[in-house]
C-alpha positions, 0 to 999 in steps of 0.5 A: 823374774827368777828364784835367785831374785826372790832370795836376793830381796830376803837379803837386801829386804827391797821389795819385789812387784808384786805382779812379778811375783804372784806370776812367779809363785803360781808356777813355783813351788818351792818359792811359795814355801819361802812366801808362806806364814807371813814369809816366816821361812823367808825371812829366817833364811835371809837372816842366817845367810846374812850371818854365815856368808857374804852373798844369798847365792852361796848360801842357796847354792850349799843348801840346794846341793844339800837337799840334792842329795837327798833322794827316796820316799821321805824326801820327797814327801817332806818337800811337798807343800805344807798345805798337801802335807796336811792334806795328805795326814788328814786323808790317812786319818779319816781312813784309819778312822773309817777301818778301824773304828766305824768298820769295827764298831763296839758291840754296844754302839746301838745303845750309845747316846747320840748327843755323847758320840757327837759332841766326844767325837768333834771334841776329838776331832777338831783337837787333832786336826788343830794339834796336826795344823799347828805341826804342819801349817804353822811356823815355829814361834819362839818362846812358844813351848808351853802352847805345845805343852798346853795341848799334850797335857789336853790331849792326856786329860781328855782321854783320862776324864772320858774313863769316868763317865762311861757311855751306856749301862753296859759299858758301866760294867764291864771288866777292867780286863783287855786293857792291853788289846786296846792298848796294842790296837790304837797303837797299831793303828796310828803308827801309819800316822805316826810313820806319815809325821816322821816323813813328813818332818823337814828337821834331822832331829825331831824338835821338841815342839814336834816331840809334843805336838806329835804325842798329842796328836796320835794320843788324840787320835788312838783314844777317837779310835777306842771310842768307836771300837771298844765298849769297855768303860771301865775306868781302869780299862780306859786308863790304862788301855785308852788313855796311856796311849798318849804317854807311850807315843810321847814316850817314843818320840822323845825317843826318835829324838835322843836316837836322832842326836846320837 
């Protein structure tokens, strides 16, 4: 069995042996792409050839001379297996995690309440690592946009309730004053994250699932940071330092999309 014979059966839709084919996808890659999320990307190719061109080889043999063209760091990275690519964000997030917020650890962090620090930061945790699923492990569905909205506005509102319940005696007052050294800090921090996504984007122009799935994500991610650095807990520091996080990479992803349609 060859790949040709896999993409033929999305056309004709007969099925394949099913020895044949686990034989065949455990040694190839790019066939297990077409098989994963129920055969999702499978069956959406074998329905667009079948509209645009008489025969699933044309199709195939255009859409691989597409991506032959395509050469660098982000094509290959955005060719990896959806699995690595998870995988692989996850593994820069711990890292900018442990660099950035356990290596540089707010001043009052021996007074933090240790049923606060671990519930906020599986809260936190667990929202990113299913925010950056949905983005990496799962297929577009349609009609979906308002489950994306969903978790931005959850990704938005988590950090702003977080502001009213500071943390210890100290942080209760501090000075509204630093909120754009946060504000720089999670930013910078997350933008080899931010960085990652792009590459890892298989669209030209980001959609706008992954506009908010994104947003959410590094939003998410910069206020988990700030939790762990910053002992201000201020509620006009943590608005506008912590929370708007969030608003500015929605922000700059819409805008990756409108410049990618120009």
């Amino acid at each position: 069995m060859d790949c040709s014979q896999i993409r033929d059966t999305f056309m004709s839709g007969v099925p394949l042996s099913e020895e044949q084919l686990a034989e065949h996808l455990a040694g190839c890659a790019a066939c297990r792409e077409l098989f994963e999320h129920d055969a999702a990307l499978g069956r959406q190719l074998g329905a667009q050839t079948s509209k645009a061109l008489p025969s699933a080889s044309d199709f195939f043999d255009r859409l691989e001379q597409r991506l032959g063209r395509e050469t660098g760091p982000r094509a290959w990275l955005r060719s990896r297996p959806s699995r690595l690519r998870f995988v692989l964000l996850l593994l820069l997030l711990l890292l900018v995690l442990i660099s950035g917020g356990v290596l540089s650890q707010r001043a009052d962090f021996e007074q933090y309440p240790l049923l606060r620090v671990a519930l906020l930061l599986s809260v936190y945790f667990l929202a990113i690592v299913l925010t950056f699923g949905k983005e990496l492990l799962e297929a577009p569905r349609s009609n979906a946009l308002r489950d994306y909205w969903g978790l931005l506005v959850f990704a938005l509102a988590v950090p702003a309730l977080a502001a009213f319940a500071p943390a210890t005696e100290a942080s209760r007052h501090a000075e509204s004053g630093g909120a754009l050294g946060c504000f720089l800090y999670g930013g910078l921090l997350t933008l080899p994250i931010a960085a990652l996504l792009w590459a890892f984007d298989r669209d030209d122009r980001p959609s706008l699932r992954t506009v908010c799935l994104s947003a959410a994500g590094l939003g998410l991610s910069a206020n988990l940071l700030l939790e762990l650095h910053c002992g201000n807990g201020n509620a006009v520091h943590v608005l506008l330092g912590h929370a708007s996080s969030g608003v500015a990479w929605l922000a700059a992803w819409a805008a990756t999309r409108r410049a990618s349609a120009a």
